[in-house]
C-alpha positions as CSV (number, residue, x, y, z in Angstrom):
1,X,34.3,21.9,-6.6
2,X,32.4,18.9,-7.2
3,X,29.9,18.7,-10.2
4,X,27.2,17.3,-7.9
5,X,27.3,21.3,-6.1
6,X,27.3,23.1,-9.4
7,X,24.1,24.8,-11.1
8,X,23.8,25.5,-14.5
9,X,22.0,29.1,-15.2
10,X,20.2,27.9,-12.3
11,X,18.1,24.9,-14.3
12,X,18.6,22.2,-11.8
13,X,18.9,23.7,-8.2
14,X,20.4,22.4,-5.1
15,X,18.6,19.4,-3.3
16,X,18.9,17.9,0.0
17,X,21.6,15.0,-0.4
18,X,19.3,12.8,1.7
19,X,16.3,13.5,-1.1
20,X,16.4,10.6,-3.6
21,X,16.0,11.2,-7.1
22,X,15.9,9.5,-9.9
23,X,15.3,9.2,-13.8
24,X,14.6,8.0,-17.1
25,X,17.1,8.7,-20.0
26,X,15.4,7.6,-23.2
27,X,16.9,7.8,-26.5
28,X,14.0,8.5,-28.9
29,X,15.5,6.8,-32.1
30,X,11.7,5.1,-31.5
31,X,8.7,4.4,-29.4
32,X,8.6,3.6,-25.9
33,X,8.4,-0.1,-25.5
34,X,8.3,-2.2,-22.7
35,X,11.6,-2.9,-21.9
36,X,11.9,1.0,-21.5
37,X,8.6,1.5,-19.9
38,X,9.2,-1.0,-16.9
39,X,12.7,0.8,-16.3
40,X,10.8,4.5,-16.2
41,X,8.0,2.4,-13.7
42,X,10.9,0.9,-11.5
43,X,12.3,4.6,-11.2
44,X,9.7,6.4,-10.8
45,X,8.1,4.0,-8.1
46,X,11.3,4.4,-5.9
47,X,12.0,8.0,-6.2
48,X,7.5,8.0,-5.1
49,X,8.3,5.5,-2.6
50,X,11.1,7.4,-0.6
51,X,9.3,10.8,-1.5
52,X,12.0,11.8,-4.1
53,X,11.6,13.2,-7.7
54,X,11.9,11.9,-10.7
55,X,13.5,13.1,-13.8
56,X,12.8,12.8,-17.5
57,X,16.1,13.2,-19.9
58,X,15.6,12.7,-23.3
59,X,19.0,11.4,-24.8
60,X,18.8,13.0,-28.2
61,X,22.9,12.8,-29.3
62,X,22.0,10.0,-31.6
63,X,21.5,12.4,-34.1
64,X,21.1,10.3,-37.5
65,X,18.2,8.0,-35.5
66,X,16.5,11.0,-33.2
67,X,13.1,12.4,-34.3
68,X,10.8,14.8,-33.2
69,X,7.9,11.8,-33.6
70,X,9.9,9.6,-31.3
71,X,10.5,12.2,-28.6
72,X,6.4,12.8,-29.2
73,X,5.8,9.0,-29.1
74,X,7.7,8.6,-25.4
75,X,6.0,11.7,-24.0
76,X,2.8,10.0,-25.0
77,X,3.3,6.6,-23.5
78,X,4.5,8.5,-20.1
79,X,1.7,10.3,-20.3
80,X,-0.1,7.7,-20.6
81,X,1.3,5.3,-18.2
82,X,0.9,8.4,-15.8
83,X,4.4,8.4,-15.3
84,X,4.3,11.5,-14.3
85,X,7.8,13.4,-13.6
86,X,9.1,16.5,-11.2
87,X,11.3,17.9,-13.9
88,X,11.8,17.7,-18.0
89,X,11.6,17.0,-19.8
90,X,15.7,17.8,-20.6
91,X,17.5,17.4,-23.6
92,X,21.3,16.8,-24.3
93,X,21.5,18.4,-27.2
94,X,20.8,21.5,-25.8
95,X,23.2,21.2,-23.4
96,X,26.3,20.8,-25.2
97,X,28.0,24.1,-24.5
98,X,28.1,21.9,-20.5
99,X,29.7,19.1,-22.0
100,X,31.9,21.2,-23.7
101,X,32.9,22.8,-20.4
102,X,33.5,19.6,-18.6
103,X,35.3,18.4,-21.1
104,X,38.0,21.3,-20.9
105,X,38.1,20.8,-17.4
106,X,39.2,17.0,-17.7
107,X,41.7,18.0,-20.2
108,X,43.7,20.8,-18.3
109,X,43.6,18.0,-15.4
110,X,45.3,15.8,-17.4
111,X,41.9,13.0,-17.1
112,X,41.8,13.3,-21.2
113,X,43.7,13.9,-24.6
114,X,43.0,14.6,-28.4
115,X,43.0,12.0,-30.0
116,X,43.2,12.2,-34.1
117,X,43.8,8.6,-35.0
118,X,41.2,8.5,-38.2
119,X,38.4,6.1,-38.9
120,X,40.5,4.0,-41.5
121,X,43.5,3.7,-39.0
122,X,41.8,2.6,-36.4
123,X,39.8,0.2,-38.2
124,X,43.5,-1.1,-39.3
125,X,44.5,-1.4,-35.9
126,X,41.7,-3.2,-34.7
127,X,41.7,-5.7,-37.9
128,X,45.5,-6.3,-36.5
129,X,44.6,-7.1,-33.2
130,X,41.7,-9.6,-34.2
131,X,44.1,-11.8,-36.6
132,X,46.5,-11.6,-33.6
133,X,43.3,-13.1,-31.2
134,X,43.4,-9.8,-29.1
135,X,40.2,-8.1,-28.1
136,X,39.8,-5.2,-30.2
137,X,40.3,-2.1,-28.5
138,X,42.1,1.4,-28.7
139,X,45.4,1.1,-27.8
140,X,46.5,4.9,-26.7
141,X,48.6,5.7,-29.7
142,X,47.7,9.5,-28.9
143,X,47.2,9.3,-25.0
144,X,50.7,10.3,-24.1
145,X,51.6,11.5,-27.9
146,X,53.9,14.3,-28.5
147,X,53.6,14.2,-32.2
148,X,52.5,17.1,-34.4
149,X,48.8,16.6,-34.8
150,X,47.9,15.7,-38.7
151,X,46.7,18.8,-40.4
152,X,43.0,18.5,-41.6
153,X,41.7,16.2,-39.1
154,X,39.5,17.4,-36.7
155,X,40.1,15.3,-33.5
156,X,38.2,13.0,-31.0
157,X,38.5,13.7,-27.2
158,X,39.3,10.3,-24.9
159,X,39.6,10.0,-21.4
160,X,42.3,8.9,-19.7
161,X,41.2,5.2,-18.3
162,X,43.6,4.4,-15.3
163,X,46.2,1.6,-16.5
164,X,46.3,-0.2,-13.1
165,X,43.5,-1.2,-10.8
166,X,39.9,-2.2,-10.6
167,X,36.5,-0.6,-9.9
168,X,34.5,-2.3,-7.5
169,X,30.7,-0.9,-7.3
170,X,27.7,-2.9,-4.9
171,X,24.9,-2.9,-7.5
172,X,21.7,-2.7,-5.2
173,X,19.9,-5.4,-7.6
174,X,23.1,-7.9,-8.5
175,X,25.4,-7.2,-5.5
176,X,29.4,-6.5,-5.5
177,X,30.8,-5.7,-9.5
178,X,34.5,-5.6,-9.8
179,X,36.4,-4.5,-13.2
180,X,39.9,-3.7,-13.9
181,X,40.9,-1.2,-15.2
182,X,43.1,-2.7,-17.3
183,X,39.6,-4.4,-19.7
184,X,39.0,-0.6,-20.4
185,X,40.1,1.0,-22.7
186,X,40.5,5.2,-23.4
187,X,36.8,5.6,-24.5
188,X,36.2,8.6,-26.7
189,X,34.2,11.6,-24.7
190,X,33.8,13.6,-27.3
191,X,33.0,13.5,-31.0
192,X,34.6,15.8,-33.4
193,X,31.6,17.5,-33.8
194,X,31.1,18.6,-30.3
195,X,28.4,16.0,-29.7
196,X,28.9,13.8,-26.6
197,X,29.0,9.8,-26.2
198,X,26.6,8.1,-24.6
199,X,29.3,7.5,-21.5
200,X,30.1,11.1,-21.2
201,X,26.5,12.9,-21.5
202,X,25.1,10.7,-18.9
203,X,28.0,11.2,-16.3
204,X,27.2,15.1,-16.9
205,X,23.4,15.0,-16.6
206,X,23.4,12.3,-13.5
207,X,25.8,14.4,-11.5
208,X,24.4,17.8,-12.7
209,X,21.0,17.0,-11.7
210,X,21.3,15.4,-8.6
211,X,20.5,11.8,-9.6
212,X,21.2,9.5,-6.1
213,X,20.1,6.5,-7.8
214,X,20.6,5.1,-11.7
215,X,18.2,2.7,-12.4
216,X,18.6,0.7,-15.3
217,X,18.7,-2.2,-17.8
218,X,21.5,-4.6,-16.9
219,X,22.9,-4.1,-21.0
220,X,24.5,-0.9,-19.3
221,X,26.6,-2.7,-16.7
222,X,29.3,-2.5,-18.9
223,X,29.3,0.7,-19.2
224,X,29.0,1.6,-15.2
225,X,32.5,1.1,-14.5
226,X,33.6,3.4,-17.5
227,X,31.5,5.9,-15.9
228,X,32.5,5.9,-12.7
229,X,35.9,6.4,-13.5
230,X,34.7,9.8,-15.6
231,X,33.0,10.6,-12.3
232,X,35.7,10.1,-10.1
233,X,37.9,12.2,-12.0
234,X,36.1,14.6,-11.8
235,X,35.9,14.1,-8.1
236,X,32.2,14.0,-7.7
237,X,30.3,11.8,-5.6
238,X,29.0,8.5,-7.0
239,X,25.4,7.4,-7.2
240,X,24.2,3.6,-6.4
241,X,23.3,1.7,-9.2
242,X,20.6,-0.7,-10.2
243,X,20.7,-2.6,-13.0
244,X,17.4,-4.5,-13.7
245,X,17.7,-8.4,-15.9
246,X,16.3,-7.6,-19.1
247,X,12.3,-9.4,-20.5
248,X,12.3,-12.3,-22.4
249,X,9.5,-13.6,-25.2
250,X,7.8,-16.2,-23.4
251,X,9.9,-18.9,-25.2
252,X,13.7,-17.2,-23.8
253,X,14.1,-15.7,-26.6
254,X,14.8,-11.9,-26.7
255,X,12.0,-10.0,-26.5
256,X,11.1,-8.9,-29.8
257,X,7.9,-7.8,-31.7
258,X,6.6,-11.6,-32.0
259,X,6.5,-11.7,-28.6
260,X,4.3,-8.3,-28.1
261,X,7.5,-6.2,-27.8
262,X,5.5,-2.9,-29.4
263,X,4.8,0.4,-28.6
264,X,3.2,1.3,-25.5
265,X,0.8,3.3,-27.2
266,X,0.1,0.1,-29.3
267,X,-1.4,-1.1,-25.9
268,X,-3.8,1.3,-25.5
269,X,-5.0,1.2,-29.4
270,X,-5.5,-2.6,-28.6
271,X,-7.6,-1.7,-25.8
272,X,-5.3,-2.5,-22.5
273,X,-6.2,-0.1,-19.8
274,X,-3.0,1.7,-18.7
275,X,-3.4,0.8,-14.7
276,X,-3.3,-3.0,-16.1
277,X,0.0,-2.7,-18.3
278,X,1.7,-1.0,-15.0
279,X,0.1,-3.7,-13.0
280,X,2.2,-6.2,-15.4
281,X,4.8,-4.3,-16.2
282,X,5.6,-4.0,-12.0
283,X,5.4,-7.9,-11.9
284,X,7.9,-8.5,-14.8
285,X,11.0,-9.0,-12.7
286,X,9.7,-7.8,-9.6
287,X,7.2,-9.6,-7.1
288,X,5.3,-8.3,-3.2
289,X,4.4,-11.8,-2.0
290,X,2.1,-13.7,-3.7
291,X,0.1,-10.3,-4.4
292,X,-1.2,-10.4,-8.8
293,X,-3.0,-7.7,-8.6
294,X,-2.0,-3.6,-6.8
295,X,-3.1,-0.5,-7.4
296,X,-0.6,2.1,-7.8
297,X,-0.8,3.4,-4.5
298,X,0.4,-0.2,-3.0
299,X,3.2,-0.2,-6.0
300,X,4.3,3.1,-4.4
301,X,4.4,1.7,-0.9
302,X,5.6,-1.7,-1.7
303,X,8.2,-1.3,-4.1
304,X,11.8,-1.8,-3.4
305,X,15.1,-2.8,-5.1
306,X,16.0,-5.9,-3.0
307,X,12.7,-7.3,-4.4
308,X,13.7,-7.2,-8.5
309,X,14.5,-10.6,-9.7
310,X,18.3,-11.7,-10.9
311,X,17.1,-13.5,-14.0
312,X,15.5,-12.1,-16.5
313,X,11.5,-11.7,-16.7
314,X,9.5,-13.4,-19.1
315,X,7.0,-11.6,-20.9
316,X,3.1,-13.5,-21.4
317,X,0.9,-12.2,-23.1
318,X,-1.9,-14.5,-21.8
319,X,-1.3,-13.2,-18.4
320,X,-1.5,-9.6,-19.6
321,X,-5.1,-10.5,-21.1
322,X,-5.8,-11.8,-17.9
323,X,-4.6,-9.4,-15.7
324,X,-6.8,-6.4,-18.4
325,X,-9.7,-8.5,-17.7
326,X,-9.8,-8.3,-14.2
327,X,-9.4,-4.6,-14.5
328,X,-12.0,-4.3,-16.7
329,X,-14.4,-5.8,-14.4
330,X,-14.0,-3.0,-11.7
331,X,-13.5,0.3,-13.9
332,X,-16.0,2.8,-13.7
333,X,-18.1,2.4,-16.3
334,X,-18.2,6.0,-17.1
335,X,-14.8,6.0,-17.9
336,X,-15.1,3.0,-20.0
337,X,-17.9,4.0,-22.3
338,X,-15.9,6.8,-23.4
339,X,-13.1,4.8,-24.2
340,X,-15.7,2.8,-26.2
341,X,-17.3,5.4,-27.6
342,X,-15.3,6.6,-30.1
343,X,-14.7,2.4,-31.0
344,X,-18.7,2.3,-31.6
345,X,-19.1,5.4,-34.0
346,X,-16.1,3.7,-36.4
347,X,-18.5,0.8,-36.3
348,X,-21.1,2.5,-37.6
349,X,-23.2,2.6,-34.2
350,X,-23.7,6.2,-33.1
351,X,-24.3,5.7,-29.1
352,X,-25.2,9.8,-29.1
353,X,-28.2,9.4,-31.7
354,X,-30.3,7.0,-29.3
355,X,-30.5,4.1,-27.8
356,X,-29.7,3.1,-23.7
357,X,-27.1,4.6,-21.8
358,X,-23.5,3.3,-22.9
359,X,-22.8,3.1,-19.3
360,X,-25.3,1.0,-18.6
361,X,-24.2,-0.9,-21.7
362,X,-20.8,-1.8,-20.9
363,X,-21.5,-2.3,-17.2
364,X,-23.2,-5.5,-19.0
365,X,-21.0,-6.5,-21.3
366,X,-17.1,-5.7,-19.7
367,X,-17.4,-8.9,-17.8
368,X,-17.2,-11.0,-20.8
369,X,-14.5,-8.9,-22.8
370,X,-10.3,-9.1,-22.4
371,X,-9.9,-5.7,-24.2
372,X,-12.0,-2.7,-25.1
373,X,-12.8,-3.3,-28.7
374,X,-14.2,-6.5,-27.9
375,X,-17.0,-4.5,-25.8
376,X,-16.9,-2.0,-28.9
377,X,-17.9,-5.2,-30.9
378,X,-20.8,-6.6,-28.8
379,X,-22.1,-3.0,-28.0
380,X,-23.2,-2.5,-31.7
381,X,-26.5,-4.6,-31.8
382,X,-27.6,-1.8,-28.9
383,X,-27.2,1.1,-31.3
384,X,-28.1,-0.2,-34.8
385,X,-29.5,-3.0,-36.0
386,X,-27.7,-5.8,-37.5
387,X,-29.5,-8.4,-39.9
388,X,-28.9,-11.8,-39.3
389,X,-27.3,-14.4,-42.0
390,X,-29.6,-16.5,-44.1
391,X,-27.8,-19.2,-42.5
392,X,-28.7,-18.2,-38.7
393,X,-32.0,-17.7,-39.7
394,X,-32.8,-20.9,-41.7
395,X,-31.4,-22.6,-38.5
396,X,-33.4,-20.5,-35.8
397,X,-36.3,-19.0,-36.7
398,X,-37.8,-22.1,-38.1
399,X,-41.6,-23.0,-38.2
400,X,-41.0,-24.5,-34.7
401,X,-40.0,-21.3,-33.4
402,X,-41.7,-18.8,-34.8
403,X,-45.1,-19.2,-33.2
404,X,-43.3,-18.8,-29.7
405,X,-42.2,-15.7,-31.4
406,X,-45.4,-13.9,-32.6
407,X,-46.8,-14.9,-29.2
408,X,-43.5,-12.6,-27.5
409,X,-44.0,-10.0,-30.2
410,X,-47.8,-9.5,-29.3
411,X,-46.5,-10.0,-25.2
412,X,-44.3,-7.5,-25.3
413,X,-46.0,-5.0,-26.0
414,X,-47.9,-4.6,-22.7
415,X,-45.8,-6.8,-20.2
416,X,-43.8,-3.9,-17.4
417,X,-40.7,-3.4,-19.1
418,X,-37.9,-4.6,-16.4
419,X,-35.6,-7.2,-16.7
420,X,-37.5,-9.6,-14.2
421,X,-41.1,-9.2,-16.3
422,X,-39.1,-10.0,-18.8
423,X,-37.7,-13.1,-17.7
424,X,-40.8,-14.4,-16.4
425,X,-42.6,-13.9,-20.1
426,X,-39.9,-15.7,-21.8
427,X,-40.3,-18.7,-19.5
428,X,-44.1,-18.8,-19.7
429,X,-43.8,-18.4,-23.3
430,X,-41.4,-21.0,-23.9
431,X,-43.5,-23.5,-21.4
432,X,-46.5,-23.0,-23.3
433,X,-45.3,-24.2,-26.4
434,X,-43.8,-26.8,-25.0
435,X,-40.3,-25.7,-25.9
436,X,-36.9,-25.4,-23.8
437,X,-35.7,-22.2,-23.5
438,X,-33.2,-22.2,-25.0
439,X,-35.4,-23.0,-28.0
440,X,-36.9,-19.8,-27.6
441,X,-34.0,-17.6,-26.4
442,X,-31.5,-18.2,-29.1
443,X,-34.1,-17.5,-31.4
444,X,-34.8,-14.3,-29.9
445,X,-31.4,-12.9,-29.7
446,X,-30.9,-13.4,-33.7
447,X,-34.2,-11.9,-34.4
448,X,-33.5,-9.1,-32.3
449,X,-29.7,-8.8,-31.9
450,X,-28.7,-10.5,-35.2
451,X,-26.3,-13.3,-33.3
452,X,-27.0,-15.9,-31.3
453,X,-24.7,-14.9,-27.9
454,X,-25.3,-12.1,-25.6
455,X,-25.5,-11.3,-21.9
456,X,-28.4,-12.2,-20.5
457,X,-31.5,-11.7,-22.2
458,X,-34.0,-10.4,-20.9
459,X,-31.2,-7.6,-19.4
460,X,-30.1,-7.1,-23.1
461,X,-33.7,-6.5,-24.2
462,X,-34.2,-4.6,-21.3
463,X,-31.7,-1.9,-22.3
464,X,-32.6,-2.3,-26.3
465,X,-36.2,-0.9,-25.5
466,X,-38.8,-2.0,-26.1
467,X,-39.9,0.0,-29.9
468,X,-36.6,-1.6,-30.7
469,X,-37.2,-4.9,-29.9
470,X,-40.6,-5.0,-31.1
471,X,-39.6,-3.4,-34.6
472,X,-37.0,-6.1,-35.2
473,X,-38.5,-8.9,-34.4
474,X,-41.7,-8.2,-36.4
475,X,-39.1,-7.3,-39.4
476,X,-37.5,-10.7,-39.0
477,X,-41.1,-13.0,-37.8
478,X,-43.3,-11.6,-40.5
């Protein structure tokens, strides 16, 4: 019986074969970062696209490196990302009495062989092949042994790679592979303390659980071959492969921290909203036309294989501001001011203990801002009042200026407080003492806001109120 037909204890039941699934097999020996969050993106828009599933795996065999905070940190960025998956999320490591079984069964079918070669030896023999200009590899010295197994040491298992050959595999994003058999060598399956390699788990979990299609980063091409001969000796069905190019820094380098290579959760605390970063992330090695900017429901119905680039993507962070910006234009503003919320009350402006509607607020200001704290930052004037510098005020509200000033401060107080009466008082004001208005509304805005740029001004005094405005400029006029 095939692997792909077999249950375990009933966790991962039978699907249609047609049904395409897919996953994302994370190690979390650290955050999710973007190299990883575009592969879980690419899989989970094709399994949405053909209305498959997708699977979460968490590939937690990497036991010196794997925490409990990285597993917590991946969730988070899925979560984020609204990645969301059908099922997970799994973990190998609680699954090892399945490798262990699989494992047997390769060995009483003769596919692999205990191999107790220690670390020192084979570190000898590879040291030997390098002064000799071979490629270092294992050379088998167990895999058809019929010595008397050293006492002490606790073996490795290997599989059996086949001496003559090739594997030949059609990735669906680079096109025909081939590989012989004969560059392989007997990779080990299992450690000697039960643990699985990376090779072995993933044959296990792909064909357990159904997976129709691995897609992945193109540093695991190497590995497909070795993996497909596991599965076919184990005579299961293969699944198609995909392996994406990997991002490049915008210089073609590797993609590193310099570049912005970070935590996806570092996005958000940067204020990125998460429908942006999958925007980009879906445009770094993949492309619909001409089309910048989708929403996710056009990712879902646009998104193919055939359509991911060869060459690797560059990563720009300048288009990512860009594309954050435009996002921020159209988000509801409801949603926004409780993202900024919490960004205003660590500035020391409380938008819950007066002051206009942070709706209303941001709805002004999100046109001018790439990221959220930057709306965080030109929100606070609304909510407390900032003083401005001797320097802005020696250069503003000068004796040429002030008189303009009293004459809004007494104005104000009676004019119809909307944006347009506003307006209109500023310019009469500033005609009738003969100044530009300019002269007049720069002025303003540090008497009242504490800086000299804002959004429009009589809009910004609008939503100030009027006590507000009236109490600081008297405090800063005299």
């Amino acid at each position: 019986m095939g692997l792909h037909s077999v249950t375990i204890e009933g966790l991962f039941p039978q699907v249609c074969k047609l049904m395409i699934r897919t996953r994302f097999a994370p190690s979390p020996t650290g955050y999710l970062h973007i190299g990883g969050a575009r592969t879980a993106l690419f899989s989970w828009a094709y399994a949405r696209r053909h209305g498959g599933q997708f699977i979460l795996r968490v590939e937690d065999t990497d036991l010196e490196r794997s925490t409990e905070a990285s597993t917590q940190a991946i969730l988070d960025g899925m979560a984020w990302l609204d990645l969301d998956y059908d099922e997970g999320p799994f973990y190998q490591m609680k699954r090892l009495s399945r490798y262990q079984e699989v494992v047997e069964q390769l060995l009483r079918d003769g596919h692999a062989y205990y191999c107790y070669a220690s670390r020192e030896e084979l570190e000898t023999m590879r040291e030997g092949q390098r002064a000799r200009g071979e490629k270092p590899r294992y050379d088998g010295r167990w895999r058809d042994s019929s010595a008397t197994p050293p006492a002490g040491v606790i073996p490795v298992i290997r599989f059996k790679t086949p001496r003559d050959g090739e594997v030949t595999f059609n990735d669906l994003v680079k096109g025909p592979i081939t590989v012989a058999n004969n560059e392989l060598d007997d990779l080990v399956l299992m450690r000697g303390d039960g643990v699985p390699t990376y090779n072995f788990g993933v044959v296990v979990d792909d064909l357990d659980m159904n997976i129709t299609h691995v897609i992945r980063g193109d540093d695991h091409v190497n590995n497909t071959p070795r993996q497909i001969n596991i599965i076919k000796a184990l005579g299961a069905a293969l699944p198609e492969f995909a392996h994406v190019p990997m991002i490049l820094g915008h210089d073609g380098e590797r993609l590193s921290k310099r570049h912005g290579a970070v935590s996806v959760m570092q996005y958000r605390d940067e204020g990125y909203l998460p429908e942006a970063l999958v925007n980009y992330l879906a445009r770094l090695g993949w492309s619909h036309g001409d089309e910048e900017m989708f929403t996710r429901e056009q990712l879902v119905e646009w998104f193919d294989l055939k359509h991911i680039s060869h060459s690797p993507a560059r990563f720009n962070s300048e288009k990512l501001d860009w594309l954050n910006q435009q996002y921020l234009k159209t988000v509801d503003d409801a949603r926004l001011a409780e993202l900024v919320r919490p960004l205003l009350q660590v500035r020391e402006a409380n938008p819950d203990a007066g002051g206009p509607p942070l709706s209303a607020v941001v709805a002004l200001l999100k046109t001018r801002a790439n990221q959220i704290p930057e709306i965080a930052d030109a929100a606070v004037y609304f909510y407390r009042t900032l003083q401005p510098t001797a320097e802005l005020k020696a250069q503003h509200l000068t004796a040429e200026t002030l008189p303009a000033l009293r004459t809004l401060a007494e104005r104000l107080q009676s004019v119809v407080w909307s944006a347009p009466e506003i307006g209109a008082l500023l310019k009469a004001v500033a005609a009738e003492h003969g100044l530009k208005m300019g002269q007049v509304g720069i002025p303003m805005r540090v008497a009242v806001c504490g800086e000299t740029q804002t959004p429009s001004l009589d809009v910004t005094l609008q939503l100030i109120g009027r006590d507000t405005v009236l109490s600081r400029l008297k405090a800063q006029i005299g």
